[in-house]
N, C-alpha and C positions, 0 to 999 in steps of 0.2 A: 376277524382280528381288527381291533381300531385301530386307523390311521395315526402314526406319531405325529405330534404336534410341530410345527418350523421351532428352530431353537431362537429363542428372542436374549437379542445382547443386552437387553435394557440395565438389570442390574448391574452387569459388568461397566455397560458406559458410564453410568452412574456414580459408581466406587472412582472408575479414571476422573470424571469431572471433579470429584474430592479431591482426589492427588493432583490436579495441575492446581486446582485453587490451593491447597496448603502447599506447593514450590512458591507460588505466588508470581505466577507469571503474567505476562502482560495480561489484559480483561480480553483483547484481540484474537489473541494467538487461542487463548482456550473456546473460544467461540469459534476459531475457524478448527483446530481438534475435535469438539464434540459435536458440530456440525457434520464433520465427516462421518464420525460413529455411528451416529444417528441416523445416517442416510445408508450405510451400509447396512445396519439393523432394519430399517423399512425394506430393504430392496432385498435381504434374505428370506422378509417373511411371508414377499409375495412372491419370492422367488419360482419359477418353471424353467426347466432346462428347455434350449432350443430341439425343437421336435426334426428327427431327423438321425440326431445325433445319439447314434445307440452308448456313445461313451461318456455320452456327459453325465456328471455327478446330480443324482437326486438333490432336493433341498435339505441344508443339514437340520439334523433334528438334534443336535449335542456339537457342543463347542469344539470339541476334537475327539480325532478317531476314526475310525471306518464309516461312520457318519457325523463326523462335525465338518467344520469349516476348513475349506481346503484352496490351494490357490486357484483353481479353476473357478470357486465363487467368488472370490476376490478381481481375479479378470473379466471376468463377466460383469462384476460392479464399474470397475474402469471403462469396461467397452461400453455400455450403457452412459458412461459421463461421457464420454466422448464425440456417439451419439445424439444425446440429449443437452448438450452444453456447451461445452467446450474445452481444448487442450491444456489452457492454466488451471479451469476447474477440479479437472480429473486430476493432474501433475499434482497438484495442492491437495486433495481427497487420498492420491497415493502417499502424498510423505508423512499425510496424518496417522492415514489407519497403520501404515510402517512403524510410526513412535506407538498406537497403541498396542497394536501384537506385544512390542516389543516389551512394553507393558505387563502385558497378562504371562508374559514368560517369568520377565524380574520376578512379578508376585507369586508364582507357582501355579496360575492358573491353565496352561499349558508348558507342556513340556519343549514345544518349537514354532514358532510362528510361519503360518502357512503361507506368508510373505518373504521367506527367508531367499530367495534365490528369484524372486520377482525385480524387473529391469522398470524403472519409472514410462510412463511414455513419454516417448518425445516432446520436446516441449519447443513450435516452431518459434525461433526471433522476428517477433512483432514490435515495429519499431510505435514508439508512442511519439501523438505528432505532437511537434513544437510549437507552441502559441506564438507567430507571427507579433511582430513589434506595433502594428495597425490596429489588431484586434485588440494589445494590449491597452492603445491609447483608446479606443473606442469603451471598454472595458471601465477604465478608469473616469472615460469622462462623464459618462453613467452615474455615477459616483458622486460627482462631484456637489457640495452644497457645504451648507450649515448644520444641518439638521444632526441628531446623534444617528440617525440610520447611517446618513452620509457619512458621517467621521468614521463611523465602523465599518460599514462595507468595503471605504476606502483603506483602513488600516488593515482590516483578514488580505484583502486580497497586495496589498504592498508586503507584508509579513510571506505569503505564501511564497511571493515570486525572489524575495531579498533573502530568506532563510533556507531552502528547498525542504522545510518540514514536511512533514507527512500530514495528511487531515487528522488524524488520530493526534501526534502529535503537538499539533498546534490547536487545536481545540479544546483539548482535555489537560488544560493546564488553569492555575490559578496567579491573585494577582502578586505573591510574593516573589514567584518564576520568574516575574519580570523584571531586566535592572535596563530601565533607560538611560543610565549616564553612561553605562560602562556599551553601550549599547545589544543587550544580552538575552534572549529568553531560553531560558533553560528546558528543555522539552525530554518527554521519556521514551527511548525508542525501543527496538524491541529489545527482548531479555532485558524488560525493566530498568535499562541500563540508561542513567542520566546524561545528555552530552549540552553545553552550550551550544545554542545556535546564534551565530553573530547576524547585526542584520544594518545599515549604514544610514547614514543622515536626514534623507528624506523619511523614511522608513520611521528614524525615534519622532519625527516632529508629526506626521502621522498621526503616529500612535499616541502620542503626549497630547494634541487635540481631542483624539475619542474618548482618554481618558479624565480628561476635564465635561466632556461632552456626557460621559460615562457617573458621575458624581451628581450632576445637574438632572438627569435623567432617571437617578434614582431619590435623587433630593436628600443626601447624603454623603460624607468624606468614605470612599472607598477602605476596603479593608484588607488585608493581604490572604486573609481565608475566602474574599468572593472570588469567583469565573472569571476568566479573564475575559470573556466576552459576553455578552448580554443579550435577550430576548427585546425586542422594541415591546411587545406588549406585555406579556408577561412577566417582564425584569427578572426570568430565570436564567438559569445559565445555557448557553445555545449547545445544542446536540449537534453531534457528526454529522447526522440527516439536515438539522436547521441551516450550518453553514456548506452544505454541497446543493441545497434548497437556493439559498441565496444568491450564491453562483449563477447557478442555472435563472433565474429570474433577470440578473443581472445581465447576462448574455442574449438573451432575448430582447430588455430593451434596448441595449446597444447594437443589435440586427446582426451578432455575431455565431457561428456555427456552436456548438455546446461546447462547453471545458471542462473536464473532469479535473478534480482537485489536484489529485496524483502527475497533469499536466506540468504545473507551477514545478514540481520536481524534478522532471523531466528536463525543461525550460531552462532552471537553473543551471544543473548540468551541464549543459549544452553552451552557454552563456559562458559558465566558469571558463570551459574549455578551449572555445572559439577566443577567448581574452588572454590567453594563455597562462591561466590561475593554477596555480602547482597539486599534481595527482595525489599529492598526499594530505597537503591541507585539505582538497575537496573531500575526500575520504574520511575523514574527523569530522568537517564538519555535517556531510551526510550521512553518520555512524553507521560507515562500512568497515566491515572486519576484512573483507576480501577484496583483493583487486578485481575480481572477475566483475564487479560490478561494476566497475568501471566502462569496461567494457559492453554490458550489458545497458547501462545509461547512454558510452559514448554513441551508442549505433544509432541512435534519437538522430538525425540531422546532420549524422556522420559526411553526406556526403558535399553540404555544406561547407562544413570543415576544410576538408580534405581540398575544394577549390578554391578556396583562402587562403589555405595553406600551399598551393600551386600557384595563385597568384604571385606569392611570395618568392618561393624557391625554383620558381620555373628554370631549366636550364635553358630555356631557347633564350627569355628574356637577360637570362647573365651571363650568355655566349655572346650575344648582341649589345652590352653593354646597360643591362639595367631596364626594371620595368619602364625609366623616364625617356628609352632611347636611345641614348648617350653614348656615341660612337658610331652610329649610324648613321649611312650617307644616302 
């Protein structure tokens, strides 16, 4: 009797990638969705159960049923990310294939998703470090010239730290986005949902240099359908990879440890908070739907904060009459 074949998701993942492109959701979020599927499809169809285990399920040969997919292949995908990667990896691969089960059920493709009573793993709080105000100056003095590399270098990276956008966000935007007087660039965060991000005076004069720098550079009056930022050689419009590429070159000449983009957000945050900038405005402007992020940003350098904030409110110091002494003999 020949061996049944592993059951391959490929078509199914296929028809989901249709249906996120016709929601028309971020280009992101479906790449991180069908990246997931995709990996759980490969790791089915070389799937072996641990030897040992007289109760583990063979590899499914049908999408559901006495031999499809079942939560115990689903765990086993997780433990493997967990293993092989890491805890946001897997956390993020779980909440995917969750929306696509859930998927294949809306469409009648199963009757119940074999994810239906599965708990996400843990997801440990990793705090993301704060770019130090040295590094920043170091950073920036890098930077520093005439030139249109210089004007741009220096206006992504003021843009990053003055807006807390997202790389995706501020990258993949074009020039009509932008309104310098009002001081504005309007970016798309996730669920394609448009928010202004405001960004302050140094910041427009920045960028109103690169973009003179930007005109000359291309030997032509800007148009509001080009990129808002530009290739030095190619004068195409720079990719996600080109400006986290830049970064990274940048931080090296300036002798500083690496930065990841997602830092500057972090950064800001942090900044907002320590300044004492109000939780709700930062939340608009970070287009958070939920407080828990807040929280989940505030723990960046929380403990900074918090002796700042003691600085302050100490009671030893305003038992004794004030941080300045005052009353003290």
């Amino acid at each position: 009797m020949a061996k049944s074949k592993p059951y391959d998701l490929a078509p199914l993942t296929a028809s989901w990638a249709r249906s996120l492109r016709a929601r028309n959701l971020a280009d992101n979020t479906q790449r991180v969705y069908v990246r997931a599927a995709d990996g759980l499809r490969k790791y089915l169809l070389d799937y072996v159960p641990k030897q040992g285990d007289e109760h583990a399920r063979p590899a499914p040969t049908a999408l559901e049923g006495e031999s499809g997919i079942h939560r115990e292949h689903v765990e086993a995908y997780v433990q493997h990310l967990l293993e092989e990667t890491s805890a946001a990896t897997a956390h993020q691969h779980f909440r995917s294939l969750k929306t696509f089960f859930n998927w294949c059920v809306d469409e009648e493709e199963m009757d119940r998703s074999p994810m239906r009573t599965m708990k996400p793993p843990r997801l440990p709080e990793v705090e993301v470090p704060i770019i130090p105000d040295d590094a920043l100056e170091k950073l920036l003095k890098v930077c520093k010239g005439t030139t249109f590399q210089a004007r741009r270098d220096t206006a992504i990276i003021l843009m990053f730290l003055d807006t807390g956008a997202r790389l995706s966000e501020l990258t993949q935007r074009t020039q009509d986005k932008l309104d310098l007087d009002l001081m504005v660039l309007h970016v798309l965060g996730k669920g394609n949902r448009e928010r202004p991000a405001p960004f302050g005076r140094a910041t427009a004069v920045a960028m109103d240099r690169y973009l003179r720098a930007a005109g000359k550079h291309l030997g032509r009056a800007l148009e509001d359908s080009d990129p808002l930022w530009f290739g030095v050689k190619t004068k195409a419009a720079m990719t996600i990879w080109g400006v986290g590429t830049m970064i990274e070159r940048r931080c090296k000449e300036a002798g500083i440890p690496h930065i990841h983009p997602h830092q500057f957000r972090h950064t800001f945050a942090h900044l907002w908070k320590v300044n004492g900038g109000n939780e709700d405005a930062l939340m608009r402007i970070m287009g958070w739907r939920s407080r828990q992020m807040l929280s989940r940003y505030g723990s960046s350098a929380g403990e900074e904060r918090a002796r700042r904030e003691h600085r302050d409110l100490s009671p030893g110091d305003r038992l004794h009459g004030g941080k300045s002494g005052r009353g003290q003999r």
